[in-house]
C-alpha positions in Angstrom: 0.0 0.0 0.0 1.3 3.3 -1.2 1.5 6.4 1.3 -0.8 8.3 -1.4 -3.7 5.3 -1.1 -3.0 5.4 2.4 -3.7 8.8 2.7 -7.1 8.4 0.4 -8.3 5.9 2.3 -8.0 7.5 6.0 -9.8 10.8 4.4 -12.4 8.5 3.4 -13.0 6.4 6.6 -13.0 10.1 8.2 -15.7 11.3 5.7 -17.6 8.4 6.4 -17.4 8.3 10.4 -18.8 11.9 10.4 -21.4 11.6 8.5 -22.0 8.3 10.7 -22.4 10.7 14.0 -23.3 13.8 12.6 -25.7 12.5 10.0 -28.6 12.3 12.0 -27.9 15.6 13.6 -27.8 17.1 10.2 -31.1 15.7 8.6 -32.9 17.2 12.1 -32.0 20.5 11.2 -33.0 20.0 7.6 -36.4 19.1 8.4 -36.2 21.7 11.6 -36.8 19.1 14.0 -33.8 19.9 16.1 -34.8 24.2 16.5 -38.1 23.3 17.2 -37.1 20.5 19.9 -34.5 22.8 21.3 -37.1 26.1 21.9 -39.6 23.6 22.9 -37.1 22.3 25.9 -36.2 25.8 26.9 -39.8 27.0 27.0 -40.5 24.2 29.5 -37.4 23.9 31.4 -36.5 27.8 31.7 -39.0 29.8 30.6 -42.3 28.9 31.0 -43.6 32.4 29.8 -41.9 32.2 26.4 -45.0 31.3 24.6 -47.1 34.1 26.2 -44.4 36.6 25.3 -43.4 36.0 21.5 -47.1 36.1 20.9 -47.2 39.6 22.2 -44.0 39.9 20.2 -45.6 38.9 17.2 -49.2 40.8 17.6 -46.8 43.8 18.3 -44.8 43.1 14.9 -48.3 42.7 13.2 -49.3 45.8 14.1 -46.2 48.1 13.0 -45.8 46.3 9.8 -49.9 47.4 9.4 -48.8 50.9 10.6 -46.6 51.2 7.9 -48.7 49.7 5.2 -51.2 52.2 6.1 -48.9 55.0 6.5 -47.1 54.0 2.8 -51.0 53.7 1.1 -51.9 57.4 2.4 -48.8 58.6 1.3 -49.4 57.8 -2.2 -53.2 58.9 -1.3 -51.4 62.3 -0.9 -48.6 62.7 -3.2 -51.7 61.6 -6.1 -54.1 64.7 -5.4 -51.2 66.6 -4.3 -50.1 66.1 -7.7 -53.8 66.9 -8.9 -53.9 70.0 -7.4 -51.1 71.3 -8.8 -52.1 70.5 -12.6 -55.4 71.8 -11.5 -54.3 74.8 -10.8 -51.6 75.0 -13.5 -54.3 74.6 -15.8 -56.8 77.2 -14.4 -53.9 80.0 -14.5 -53.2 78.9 -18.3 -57.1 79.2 -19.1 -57.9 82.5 -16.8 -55.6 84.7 -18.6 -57.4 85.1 -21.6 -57.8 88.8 -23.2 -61.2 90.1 -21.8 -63.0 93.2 -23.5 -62.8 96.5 -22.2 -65.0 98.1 -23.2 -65.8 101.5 -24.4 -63.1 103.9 -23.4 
């Protein structure tokens, strides 16, 4: 056996011994088994209000994001008969100044 074949052949028996142990580890967090498993153990053991309070978290996240979707639809709301008013009243100056009669002198 060549040093070179040796070599090859320890790399692979090390590939293969990893993905031995750490296989099953890895296909958990694929599938997200292993986060959910995880929070799940520290909401029981640790915090047993973490449920309560990342629901308030997310109702509270609901609500800004809805904020700001209202805010960015009255914005355009705005900037549209803002816009409107302006050519509005561009075109009532263009139309107003026509020549009028004066009349007898």
């Amino acid at each position: 056996m060549t040093p070179k074949l040796y070599t090859q052949m320890a790399a692979a028996v090390n590939v293969s011994y990893g993905l031995y142990k750490y296989g099953p580890f890895l296909a958990d967090l694929r599938g997200c088994n292993f986060v959910r498993s995880t929070f799940t153990d520290i909401e029981r053991d640790h915090c047993p209000g973490l449920k309560r309070y990342t629901q308030w978290i997310y109702v509270g996240l609901m609500l800004v994001s809805t904020a700001v979707m209202l805010s960015l639809v009255f914005w355009v709301i705005y900037s549209r008969e803002r816009r409107h008013r302006v050519y509005t009243k561009d075109y009532n100056a263009t139309h107003s100044e026509a020549p009028r009669d004066k009349g007898p002198e």
